[in-house]
C-alpha positions in Angstrom: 0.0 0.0 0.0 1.9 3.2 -0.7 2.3 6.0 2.2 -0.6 7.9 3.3 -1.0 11.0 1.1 -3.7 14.7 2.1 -5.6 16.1 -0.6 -7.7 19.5 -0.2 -11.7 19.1 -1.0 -13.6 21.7 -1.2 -17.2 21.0 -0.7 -20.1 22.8 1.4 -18.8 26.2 1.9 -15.0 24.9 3.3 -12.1 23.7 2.1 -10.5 20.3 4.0 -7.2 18.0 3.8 -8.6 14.7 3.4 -5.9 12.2 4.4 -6.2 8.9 1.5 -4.5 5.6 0.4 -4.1 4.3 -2.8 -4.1 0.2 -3.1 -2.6 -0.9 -6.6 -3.2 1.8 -8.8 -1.4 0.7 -11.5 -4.1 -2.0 -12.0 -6.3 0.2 -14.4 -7.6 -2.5 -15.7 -9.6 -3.7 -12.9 -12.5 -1.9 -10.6 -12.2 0.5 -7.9 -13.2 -0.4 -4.1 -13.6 2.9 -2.3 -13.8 2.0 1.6 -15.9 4.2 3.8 -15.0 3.9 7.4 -17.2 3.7 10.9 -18.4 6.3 13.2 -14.8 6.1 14.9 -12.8 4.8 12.0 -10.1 5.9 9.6 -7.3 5.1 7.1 -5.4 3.5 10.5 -8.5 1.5 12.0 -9.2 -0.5 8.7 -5.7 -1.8 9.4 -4.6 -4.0 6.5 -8.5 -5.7 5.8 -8.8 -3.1 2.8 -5.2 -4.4 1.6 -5.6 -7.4 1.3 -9.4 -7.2 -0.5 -8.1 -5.7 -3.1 -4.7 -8.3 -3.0 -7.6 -11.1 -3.4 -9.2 -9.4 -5.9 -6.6 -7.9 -8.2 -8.5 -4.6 -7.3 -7.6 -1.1 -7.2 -8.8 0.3 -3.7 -9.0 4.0 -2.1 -9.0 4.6 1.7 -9.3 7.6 3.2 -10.5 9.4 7.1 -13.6 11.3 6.7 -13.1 15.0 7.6 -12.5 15.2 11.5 -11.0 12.0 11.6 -7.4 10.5 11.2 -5.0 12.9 10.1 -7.7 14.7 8.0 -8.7 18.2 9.1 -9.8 17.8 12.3 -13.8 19.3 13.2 -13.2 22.7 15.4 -14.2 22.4 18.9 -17.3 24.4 18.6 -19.2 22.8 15.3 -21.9 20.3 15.8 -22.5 18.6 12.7 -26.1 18.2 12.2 -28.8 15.1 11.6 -27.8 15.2 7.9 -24.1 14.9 8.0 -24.2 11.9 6.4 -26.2 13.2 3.5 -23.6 15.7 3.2 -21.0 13.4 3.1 -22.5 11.3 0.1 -24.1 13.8 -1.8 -21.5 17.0 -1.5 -18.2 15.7 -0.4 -17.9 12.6 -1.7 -18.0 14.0 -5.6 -15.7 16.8 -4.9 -12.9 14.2 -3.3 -13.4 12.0 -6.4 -13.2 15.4 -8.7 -9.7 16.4 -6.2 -8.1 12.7 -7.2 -8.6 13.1 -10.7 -11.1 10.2 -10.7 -13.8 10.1 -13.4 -16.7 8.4 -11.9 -19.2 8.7 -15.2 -16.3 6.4 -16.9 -14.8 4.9 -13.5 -17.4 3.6 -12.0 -16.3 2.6 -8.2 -17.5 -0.5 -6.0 -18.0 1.3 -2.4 -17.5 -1.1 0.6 -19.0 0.8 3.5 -18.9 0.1 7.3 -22.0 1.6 9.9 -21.8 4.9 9.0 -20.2 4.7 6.1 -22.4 2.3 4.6 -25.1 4.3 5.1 -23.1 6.4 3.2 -22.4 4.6 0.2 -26.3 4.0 0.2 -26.8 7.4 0.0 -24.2 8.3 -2.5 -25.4 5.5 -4.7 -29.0 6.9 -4.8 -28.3 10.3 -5.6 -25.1 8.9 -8.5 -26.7 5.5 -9.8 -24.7 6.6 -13.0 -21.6 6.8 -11.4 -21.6 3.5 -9.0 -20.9 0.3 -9.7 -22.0 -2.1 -7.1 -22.1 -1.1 -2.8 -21.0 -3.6 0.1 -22.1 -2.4 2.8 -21.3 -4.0 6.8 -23.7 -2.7 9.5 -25.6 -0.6 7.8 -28.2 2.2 9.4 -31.7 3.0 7.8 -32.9 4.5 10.7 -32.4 4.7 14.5 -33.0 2.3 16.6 -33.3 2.4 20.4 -30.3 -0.1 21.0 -28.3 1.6 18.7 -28.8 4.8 21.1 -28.2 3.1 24.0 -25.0 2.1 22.7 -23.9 5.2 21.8 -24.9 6.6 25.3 -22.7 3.6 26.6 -19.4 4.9 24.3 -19.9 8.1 25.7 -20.0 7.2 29.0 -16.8 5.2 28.1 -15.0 8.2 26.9 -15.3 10.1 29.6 -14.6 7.3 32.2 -12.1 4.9 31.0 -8.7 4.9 28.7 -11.2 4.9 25.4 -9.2 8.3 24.5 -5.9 7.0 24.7 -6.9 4.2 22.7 -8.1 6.0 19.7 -5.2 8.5 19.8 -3.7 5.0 17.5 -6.3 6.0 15.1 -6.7 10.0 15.2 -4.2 13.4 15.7 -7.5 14.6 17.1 -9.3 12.3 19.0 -12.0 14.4 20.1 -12.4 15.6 16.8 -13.2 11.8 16.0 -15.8 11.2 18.8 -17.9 14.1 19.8 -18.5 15.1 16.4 -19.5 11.5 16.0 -21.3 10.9 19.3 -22.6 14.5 19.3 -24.5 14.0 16.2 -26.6 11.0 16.9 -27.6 11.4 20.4 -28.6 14.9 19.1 -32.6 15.3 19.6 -33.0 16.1 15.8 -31.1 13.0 15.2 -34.1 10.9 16.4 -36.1 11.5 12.7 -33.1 10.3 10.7 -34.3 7.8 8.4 -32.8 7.1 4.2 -35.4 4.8 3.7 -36.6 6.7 0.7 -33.5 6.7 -0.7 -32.4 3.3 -0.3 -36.1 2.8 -2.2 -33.7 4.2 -5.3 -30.6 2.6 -6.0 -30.5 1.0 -9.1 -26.9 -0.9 -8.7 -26.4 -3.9 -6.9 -26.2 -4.2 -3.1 -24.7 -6.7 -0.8 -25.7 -6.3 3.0 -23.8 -7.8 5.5 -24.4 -7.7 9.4 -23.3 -9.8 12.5 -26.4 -11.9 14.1 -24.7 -10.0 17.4 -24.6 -6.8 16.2 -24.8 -4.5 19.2 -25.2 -1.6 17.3 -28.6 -2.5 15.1 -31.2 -5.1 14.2 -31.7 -7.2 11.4 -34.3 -5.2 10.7 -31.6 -2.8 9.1 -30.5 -5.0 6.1 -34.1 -6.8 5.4 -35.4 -3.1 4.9 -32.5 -2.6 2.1 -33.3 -5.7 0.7 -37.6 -4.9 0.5 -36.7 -1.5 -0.8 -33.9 -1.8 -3.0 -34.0 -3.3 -6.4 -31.0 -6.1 -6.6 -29.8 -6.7 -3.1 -28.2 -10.0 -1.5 -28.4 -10.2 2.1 -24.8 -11.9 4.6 -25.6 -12.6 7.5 -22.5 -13.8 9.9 -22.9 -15.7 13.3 -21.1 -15.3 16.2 -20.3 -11.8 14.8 -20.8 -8.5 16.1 -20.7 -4.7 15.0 -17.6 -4.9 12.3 -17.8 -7.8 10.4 -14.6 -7.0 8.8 -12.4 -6.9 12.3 -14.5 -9.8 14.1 -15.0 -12.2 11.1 -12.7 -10.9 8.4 -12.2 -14.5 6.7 -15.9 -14.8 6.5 -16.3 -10.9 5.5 -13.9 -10.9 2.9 -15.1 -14.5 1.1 -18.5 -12.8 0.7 -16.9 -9.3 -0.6 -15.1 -11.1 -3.1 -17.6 -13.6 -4.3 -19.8 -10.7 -4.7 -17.5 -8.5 -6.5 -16.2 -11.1 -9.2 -20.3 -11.6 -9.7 -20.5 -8.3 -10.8 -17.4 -9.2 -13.6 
């Protein structure tokens, strides 16, 4: 995997360095896997998972730390990112960091393999660009809120401010509070409550594989049998003895079904 690399984005009134990795570029020939990380994530917390996808597959990939995360512009102290932040993210950053990169989506049309937040993500980005997506894999994925996914949430921030959960993510983050109040702020926010891309899951037109943990602490099944009632081509994964991240708990398991589902689409 070559070295970390920033690139400014501009997008939605500001202008951010968006820390990225590149996975084989020089395979031109074969698709794109853009990786959108967690909640908490970034280029660090995937580890090697995305590497060795992409190894399997003979894929190019793209990793990179949302902004406030990683070693991307960290989120100043006093902005609270609203109940649409996500929707920003799909629909207004994620076309101006493929524009910074040089990367035609009309004519490079990425797979996105998306984990909790960032799957909902790459949901939204694929309904509002069918044209330019290829396929999603999602892990974890949230429709809507759910009352044990708040509890949880609660539970992390009661972690944070109790235990040695900060030092742990300063592996993961220059700015670790960045990372998880602009996170944690978000969905415990009152307006947060309402969230719900049901409608636009209802639109993607590419296909979808939806894969969740029977354990997952974080959500329901209900989450990826909604995608696959509303959404046109969707195949459902679901792992045993597995909870939140797939990817980390499972990753043999996680990445069979990945790649089985990527060379289906070639």
């Amino acid at each position: 995997m070559a070295d970390r690399q920033l690139t400014k984005v501009s997008y939605n009134e500001k202008t951010t360095s968006i820390e990225y990795q590149s996975i084989q570029p020089e395979r031109l020939d074969r698709p794109l896997l853009v990786f959108l990380h967690e909640g908490l994530g970034s280029v660090a917390m995937w580890k090697d998972w995305p590497q060795n996808l992409c190894r399997i597959l003979e894929c190019r990939g793209l990793v990179f730390s949302r902004y406030g995360y990683g070693k991307s512009t960290p989120r100043p102290p006093d902005e609270h990112w609203s109940a649409d932040f996500m929707h920003i993210q799909a629909q207004q950053f994620m076309p101006a960091f493929f524009t910074a990169l040089g990367i035609d989506t009309r004519k490079d049309r990425p797979i996105l393999v998306g984990h909790s937040d960032g799957a909902s993500i790459a949901l939204l980005y694929a309904a509002a660009y069918p044209e330019r997506t290829h396929a999603v894999a999602v892990m974890a994925s949230h429709l809507f809120v759910e009352e044990v996914t708040i509890r949880n949430i609660e539970m992390a921030r009661a972690d944070y401010l109790n235990s040695d959960l900060p030092h742990k993510l300063k592996r993961y983050h220059d700015e670790v509070d960045s990372a998880f109040w602009g996170w944690n702020d978000a969905w415990l926010s009152p307006a947060f409550r309402e969230w719900n891309i049901e409608a636009e899951v209802a639109k993607i037109q590419c296909p979808v594989l939806a894969i969740q943990g029977r354990q997952d602490e974080y959500g329901s099944m209900a989450q990826i049998e909604n995608i696959a009632q509303l959404a046109s081509d969707v195949r459902l994964h679901v792992i045993d003895d597995c909870r939140h991240s797939p990817h980390r708990d499972k990753p043999e398991l996680t990445t069979d079904a990945i790649a089985a589902f990527v060379r289906s689409l070639l």
